[in-house]
C-alpha positions as CSV (number, residue, x, y, z in Angstrom):
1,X,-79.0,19.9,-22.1
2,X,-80.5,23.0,-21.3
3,X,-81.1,25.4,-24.5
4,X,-82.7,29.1,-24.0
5,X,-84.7,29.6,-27.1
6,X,-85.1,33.8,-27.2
7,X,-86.3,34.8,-30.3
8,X,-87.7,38.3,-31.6
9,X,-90.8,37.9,-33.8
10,X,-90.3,37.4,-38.1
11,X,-92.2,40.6,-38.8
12,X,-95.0,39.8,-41.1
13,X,-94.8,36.1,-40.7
14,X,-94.8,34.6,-36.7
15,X,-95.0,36.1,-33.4
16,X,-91.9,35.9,-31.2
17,X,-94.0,33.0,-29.3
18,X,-94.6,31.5,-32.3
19,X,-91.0,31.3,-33.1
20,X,-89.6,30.2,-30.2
21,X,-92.4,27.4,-30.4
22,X,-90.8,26.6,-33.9
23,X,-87.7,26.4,-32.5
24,X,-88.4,24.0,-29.5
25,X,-90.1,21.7,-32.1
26,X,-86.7,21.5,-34.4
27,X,-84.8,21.0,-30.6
28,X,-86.8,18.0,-29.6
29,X,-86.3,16.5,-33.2
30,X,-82.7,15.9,-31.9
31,X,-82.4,16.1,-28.5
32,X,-86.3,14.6,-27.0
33,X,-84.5,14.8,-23.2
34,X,-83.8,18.7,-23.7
35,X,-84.8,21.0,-21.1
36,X,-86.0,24.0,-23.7
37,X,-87.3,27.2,-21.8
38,X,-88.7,29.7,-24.1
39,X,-88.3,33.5,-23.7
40,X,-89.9,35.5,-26.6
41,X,-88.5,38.8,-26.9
42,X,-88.7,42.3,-28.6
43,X,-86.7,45.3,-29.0
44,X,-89.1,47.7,-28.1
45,X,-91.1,47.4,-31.5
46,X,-94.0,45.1,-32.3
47,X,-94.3,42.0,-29.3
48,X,-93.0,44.3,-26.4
49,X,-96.1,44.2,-24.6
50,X,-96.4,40.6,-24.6
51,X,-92.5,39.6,-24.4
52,X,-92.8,41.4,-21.1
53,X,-96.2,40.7,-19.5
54,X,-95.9,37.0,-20.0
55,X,-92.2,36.7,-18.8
56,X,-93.8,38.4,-15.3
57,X,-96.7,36.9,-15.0
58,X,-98.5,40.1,-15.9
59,X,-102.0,41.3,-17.5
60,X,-103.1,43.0,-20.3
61,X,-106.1,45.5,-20.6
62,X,-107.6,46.5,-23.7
63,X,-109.3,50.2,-24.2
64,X,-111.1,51.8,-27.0
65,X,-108.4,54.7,-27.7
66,X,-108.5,57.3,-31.3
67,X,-106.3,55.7,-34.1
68,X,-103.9,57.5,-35.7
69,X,-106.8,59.0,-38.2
70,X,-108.7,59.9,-35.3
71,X,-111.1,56.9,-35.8
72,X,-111.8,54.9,-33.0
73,X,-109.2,51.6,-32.2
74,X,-109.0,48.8,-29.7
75,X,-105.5,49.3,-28.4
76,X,-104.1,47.1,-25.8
77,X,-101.4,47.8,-23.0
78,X,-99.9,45.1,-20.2
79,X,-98.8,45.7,-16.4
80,X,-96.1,43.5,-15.5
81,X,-96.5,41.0,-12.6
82,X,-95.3,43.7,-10.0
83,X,-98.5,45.6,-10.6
84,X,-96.8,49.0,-11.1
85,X,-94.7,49.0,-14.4
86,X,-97.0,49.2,-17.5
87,X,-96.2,48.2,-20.9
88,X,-97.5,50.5,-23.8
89,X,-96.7,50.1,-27.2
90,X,-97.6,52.9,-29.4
91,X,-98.2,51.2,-32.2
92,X,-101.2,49.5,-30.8
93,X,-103.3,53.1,-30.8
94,X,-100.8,55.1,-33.5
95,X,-99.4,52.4,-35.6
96,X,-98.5,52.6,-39.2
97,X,-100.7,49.2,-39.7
98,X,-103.3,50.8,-38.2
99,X,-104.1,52.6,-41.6
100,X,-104.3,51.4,-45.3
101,X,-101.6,52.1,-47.6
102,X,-103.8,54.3,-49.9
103,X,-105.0,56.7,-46.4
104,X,-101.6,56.9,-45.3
105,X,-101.4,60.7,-44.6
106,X,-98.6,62.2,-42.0
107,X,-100.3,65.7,-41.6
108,X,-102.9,64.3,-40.2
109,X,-101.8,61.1,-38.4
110,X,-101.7,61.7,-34.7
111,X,-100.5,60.4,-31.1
112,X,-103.5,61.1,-29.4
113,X,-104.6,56.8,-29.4
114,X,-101.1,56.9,-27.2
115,X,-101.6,59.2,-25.1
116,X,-104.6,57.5,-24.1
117,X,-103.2,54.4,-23.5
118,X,-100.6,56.4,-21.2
119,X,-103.3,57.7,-19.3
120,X,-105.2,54.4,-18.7
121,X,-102.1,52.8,-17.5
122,X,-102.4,55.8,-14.8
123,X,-105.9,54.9,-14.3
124,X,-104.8,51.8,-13.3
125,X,-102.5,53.0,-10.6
126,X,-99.1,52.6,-13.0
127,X,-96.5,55.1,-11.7
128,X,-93.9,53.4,-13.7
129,X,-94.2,53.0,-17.4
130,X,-92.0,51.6,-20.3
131,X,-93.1,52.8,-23.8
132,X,-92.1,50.8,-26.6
133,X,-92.2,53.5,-29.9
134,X,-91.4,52.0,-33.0
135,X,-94.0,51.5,-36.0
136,X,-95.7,54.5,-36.3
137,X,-98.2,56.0,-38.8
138,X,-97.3,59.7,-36.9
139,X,-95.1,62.6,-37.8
140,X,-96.8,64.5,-35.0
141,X,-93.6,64.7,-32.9
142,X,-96.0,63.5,-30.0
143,X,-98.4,66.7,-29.5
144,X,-101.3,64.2,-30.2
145,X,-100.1,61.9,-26.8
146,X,-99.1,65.4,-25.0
147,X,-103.2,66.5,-26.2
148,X,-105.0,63.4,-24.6
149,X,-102.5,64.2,-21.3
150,X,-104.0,67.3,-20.7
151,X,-102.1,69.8,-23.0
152,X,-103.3,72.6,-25.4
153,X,-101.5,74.4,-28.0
154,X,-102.3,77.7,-29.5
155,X,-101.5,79.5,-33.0
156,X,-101.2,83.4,-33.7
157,X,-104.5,83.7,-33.3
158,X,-105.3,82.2,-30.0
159,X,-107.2,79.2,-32.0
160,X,-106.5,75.4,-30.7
161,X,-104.6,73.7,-33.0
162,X,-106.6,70.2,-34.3
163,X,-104.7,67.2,-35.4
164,X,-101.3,65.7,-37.1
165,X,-97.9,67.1,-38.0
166,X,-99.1,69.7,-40.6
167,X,-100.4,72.0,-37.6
168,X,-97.3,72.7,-35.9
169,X,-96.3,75.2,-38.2
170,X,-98.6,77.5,-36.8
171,X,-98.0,76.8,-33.2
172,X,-97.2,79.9,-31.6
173,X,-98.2,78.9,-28.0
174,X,-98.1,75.8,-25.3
175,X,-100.1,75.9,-22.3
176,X,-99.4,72.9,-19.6
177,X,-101.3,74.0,-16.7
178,X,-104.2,70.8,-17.7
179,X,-101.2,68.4,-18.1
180,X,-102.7,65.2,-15.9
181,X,-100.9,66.0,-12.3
182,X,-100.1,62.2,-11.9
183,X,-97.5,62.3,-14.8
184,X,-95.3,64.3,-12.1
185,X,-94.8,61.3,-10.1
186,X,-94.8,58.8,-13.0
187,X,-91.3,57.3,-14.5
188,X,-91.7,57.0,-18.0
189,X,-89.1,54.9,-20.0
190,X,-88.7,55.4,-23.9
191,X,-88.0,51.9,-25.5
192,X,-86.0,53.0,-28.5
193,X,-83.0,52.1,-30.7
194,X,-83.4,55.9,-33.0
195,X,-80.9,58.1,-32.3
196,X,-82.2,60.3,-34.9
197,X,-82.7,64.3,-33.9
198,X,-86.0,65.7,-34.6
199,X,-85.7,67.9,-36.9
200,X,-82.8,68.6,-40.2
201,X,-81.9,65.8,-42.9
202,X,-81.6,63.2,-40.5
203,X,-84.2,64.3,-38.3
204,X,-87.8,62.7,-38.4
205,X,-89.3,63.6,-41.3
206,X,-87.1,63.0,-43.6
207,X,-85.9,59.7,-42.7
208,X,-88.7,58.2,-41.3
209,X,-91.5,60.1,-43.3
210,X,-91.6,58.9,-47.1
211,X,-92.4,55.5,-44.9
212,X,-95.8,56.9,-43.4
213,X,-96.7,58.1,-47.4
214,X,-94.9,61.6,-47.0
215,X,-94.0,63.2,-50.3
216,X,-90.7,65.0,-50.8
217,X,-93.1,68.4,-50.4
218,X,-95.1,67.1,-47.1
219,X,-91.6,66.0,-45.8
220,X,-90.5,69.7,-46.1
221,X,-93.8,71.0,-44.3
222,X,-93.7,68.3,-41.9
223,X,-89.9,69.2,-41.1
224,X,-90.5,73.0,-40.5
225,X,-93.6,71.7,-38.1
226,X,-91.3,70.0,-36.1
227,X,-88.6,73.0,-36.1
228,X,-91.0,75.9,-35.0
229,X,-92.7,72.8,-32.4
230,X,-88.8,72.6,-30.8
231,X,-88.5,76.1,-30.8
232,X,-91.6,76.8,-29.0
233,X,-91.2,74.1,-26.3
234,X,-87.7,75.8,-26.0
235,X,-89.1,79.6,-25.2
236,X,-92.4,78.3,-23.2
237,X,-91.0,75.5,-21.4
238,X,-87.5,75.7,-21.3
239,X,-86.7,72.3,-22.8
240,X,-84.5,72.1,-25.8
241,X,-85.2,68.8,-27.5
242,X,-84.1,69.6,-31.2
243,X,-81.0,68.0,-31.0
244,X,-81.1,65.3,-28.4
245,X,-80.8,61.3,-29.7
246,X,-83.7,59.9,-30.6
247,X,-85.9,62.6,-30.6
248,X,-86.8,62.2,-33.9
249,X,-88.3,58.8,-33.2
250,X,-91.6,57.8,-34.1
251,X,-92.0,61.0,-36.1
252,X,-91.1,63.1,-33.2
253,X,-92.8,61.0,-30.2
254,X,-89.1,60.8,-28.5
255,X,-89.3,64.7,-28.3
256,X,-92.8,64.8,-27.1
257,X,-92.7,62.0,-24.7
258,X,-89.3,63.9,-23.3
259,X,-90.7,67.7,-23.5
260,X,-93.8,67.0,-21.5
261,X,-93.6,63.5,-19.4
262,X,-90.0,64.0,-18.2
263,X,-89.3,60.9,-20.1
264,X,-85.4,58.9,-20.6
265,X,-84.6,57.5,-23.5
266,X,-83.1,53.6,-23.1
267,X,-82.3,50.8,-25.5
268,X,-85.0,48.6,-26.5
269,X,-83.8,45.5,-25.8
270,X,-82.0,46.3,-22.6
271,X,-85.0,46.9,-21.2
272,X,-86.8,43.6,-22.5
273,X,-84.1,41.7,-21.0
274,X,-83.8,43.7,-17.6
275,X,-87.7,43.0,-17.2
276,X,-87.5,39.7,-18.3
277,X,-84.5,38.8,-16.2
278,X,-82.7,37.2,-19.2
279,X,-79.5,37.6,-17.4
280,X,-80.3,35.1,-14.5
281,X,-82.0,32.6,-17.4
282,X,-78.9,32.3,-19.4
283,X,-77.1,31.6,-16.5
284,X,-78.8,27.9,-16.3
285,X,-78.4,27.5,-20.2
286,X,-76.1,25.4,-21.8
287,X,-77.1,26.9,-25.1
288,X,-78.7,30.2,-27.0
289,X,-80.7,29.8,-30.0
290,X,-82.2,33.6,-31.1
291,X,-83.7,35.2,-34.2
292,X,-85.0,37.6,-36.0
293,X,-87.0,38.5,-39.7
294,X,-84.0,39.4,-41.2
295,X,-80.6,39.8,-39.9
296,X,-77.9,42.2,-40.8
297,X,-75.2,44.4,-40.0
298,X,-77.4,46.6,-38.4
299,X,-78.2,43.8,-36.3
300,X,-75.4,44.3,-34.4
301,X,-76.3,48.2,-33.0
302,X,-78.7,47.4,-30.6
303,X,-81.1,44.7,-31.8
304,X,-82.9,41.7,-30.1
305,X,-80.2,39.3,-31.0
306,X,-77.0,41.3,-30.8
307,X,-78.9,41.9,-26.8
308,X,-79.2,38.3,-26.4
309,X,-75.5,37.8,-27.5
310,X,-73.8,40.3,-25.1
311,X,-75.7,38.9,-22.1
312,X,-74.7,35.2,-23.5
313,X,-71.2,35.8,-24.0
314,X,-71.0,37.2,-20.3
315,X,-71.5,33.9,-19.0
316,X,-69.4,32.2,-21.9
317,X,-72.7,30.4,-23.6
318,X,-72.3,29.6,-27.5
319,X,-75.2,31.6,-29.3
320,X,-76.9,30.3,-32.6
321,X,-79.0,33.1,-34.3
322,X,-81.5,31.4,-37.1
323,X,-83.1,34.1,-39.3
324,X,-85.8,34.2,-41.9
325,X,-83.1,36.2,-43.7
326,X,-79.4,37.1,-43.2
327,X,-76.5,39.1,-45.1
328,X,-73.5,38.8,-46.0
329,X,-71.8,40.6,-43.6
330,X,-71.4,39.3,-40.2
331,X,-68.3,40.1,-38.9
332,X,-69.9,43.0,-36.8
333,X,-72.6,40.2,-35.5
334,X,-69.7,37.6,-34.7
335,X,-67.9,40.1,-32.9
336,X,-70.9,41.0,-31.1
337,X,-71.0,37.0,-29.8
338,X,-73.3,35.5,-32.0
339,X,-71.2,31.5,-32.8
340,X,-73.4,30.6,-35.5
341,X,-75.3,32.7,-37.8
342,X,-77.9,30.6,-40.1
343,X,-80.7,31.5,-42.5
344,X,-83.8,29.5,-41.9
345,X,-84.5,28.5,-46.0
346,X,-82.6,26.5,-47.3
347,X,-83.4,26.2,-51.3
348,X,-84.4,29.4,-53.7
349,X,-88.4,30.6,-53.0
350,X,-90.3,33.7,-53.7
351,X,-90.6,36.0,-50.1
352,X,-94.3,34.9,-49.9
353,X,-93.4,31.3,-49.9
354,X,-91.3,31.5,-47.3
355,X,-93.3,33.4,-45.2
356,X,-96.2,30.8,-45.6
357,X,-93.5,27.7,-44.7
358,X,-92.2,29.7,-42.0
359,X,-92.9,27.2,-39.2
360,X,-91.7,24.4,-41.1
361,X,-88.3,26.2,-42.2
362,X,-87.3,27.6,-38.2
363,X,-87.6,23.9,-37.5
364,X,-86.1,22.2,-39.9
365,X,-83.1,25.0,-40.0
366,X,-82.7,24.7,-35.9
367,X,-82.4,20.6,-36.1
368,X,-79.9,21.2,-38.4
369,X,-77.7,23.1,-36.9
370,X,-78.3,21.1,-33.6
371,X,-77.3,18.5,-35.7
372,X,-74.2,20.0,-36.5
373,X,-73.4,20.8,-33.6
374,X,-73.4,17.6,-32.2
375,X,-70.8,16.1,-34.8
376,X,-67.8,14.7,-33.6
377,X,-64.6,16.5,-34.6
378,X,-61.9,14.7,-36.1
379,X,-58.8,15.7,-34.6
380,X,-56.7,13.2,-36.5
């Protein structure tokens, strides 16, 4: 038998690799002959970068970029195997775990770290690049990235704004002329699953900021930042962003990465999968085991194993999804194609305990169900 193992990673507990070693273990406790080929993935979130750089046979590179509280990080970025795609995850330089809970401050959290990392993948001759954009610290709505790439922005007073979303209320100007010439002949690719405007109740800062530590007032501020920032892109540029899906992502990045680096948005996981050629994998599997920290109905819009499934399905190959955590509603996730969905604890324990056991529970919870699998029906 020959079982694709293509987990995303248990946020806070285990790596994607880590998992899908887990889950090889509970494989071989039943089946020692299995052929079990391991593809770690990611949605465009944390384990992007490496879900795609070790599928291809890639490298990564490390550089010294400004953190989202403009103190310096070691932020890491892959090129894929063809030498010419980069992999960039923003949270690496702008990330939301990038900063204690207690210094968590959105006004002043910026995308400049990202930028950066954009610009060394150009250094290293990149004219294609894939930017993953969830996890960030940033309500900045991506003038920090755009900054480090060359552009300025003015207020009333002809004064360079510093710094983090609280300054774009007093934009008044954009000047592009310094943007880095290369990014005209770059692809960039937004890895997201927001389809959240920028600005308005459902726009960046209200959604996503009370995450990064915004109060009801910064959320307010933040929001009419990102307002007067759409409107001036719109007069000086020409570029409406305000409204477009996923805009709003990574406190604005989406409109940012769009406004300036010409940038299409795509679906997370589709991307993964495309770069990882999961479609011609599952094709020589006779089973799909997948995962994720928690799975829910949300699952089923656009997440790593609701990706997994559709490709699966395509080619008729059952689907088990084991989870750290799973609800009670899974019709949307069975219609999606996942067979078998399974929690990986199996008796009552606190959250921390069963992110400590981890390992021991994706085992244990994938020979089961291999297990099961392999019963006999009786048809009597």
């Amino acid at each position: 038998m020959r079982v694709l193992v293509a987990p995303d990673s248990y946020k806070g507990s285990l790596t994607a690799a880590e998992v899908a070693a887990c889950m090889e273990k509970g494989i071989l406790d039943v089946l020692p002959q299995a052929a079990v080929i391991k593809l770690p993935i990611a949605d465009g979130g944390e384990g992007t970068v490496d879900a795609i750089v070790n599928a291809t046979g890639g490298q990564l590179h490390q550089v010294e970029v400004l953190g989202p509280l403009g103190e310096p990080v070691t932020a890491t970025f892959g090129v894929m195997g063809d030498g010419q795609t980069a992999v960039v995850e923003m949270a690496s330089a702008s990330g939301l775990l990038l900063i204690a809970k207690d210094r968590l401050n959105p006004l002043r959290t910026t995308t400049y770290g990202t930028g950066q990392l954009i610009q060394a993948a150009l250094d290293q001759g990149c004219r294609r690049i894939v930017i993953g954009i969830g996890g960030s610290a940033t309500n900045d709505g991506g003038a920090g990235m755009a900054q480090a790439l060359g552009v300025r922005f003015f207020n009333d007073q002809g004064s360079e704004l510093s710094y983090g979303g609280g300054e774009l209320i007093s934009l008044s100007r954009v000047d592009v002329s310094g943007l880095d010439p290369r990014v005209a002949d770059c692809e960039i690719i937004v890895a997201s699953d927001v389809t959240n405007p920028l600005c308005g109740p459902e726009g960046a800062s209200f959604v996503f900021g009370p995450q990064k530590g915004a109060t009801p007032e910064m959320a307010q501020r933040l929001d009419d930042g990102l307002r007067n920032y759409g409107r001036v892109i719109h007069e000086r540029l020409g570029i409406d962003v305000r409204n477009v899906p996923g805009a709003g992502a990574a406190g604005g990045l989406g409109a940012g990465l769009i406004a300036f680096l010409s940038a299409r948005m795509s679906r997370g996981i589709d991307i993964v999968l495309e770069a990882i050629e999961f479609e011609k994998r599952v094709q020589e599997a006779d089973l799909v085991i997948t995962g994720e920290g928690r799975t829910d109905s949300q699952t089923a819009f656009g997440k790593a194993p609701a990706g997994v499934a559709a490709l699966a399905k395509k080619y008729n190959k059952p689907v088990i999804c084991v989870s750290g955590g799973i609800s009670l509603d899974t019709k949307a996730l069975h219609e999606a194609g996942i067979d078998v969905i399974i929690g990986a604890t199996q008796s009552p324990m606190s959250l921390e305990e069963a992110m400590a056991n981890a390992s021991d529970w994706i085992r244990h919870a994938v020979a089961s169900v291999i297990r099961t699998s392999l019963l006999p029906i009786n048809r009597g």
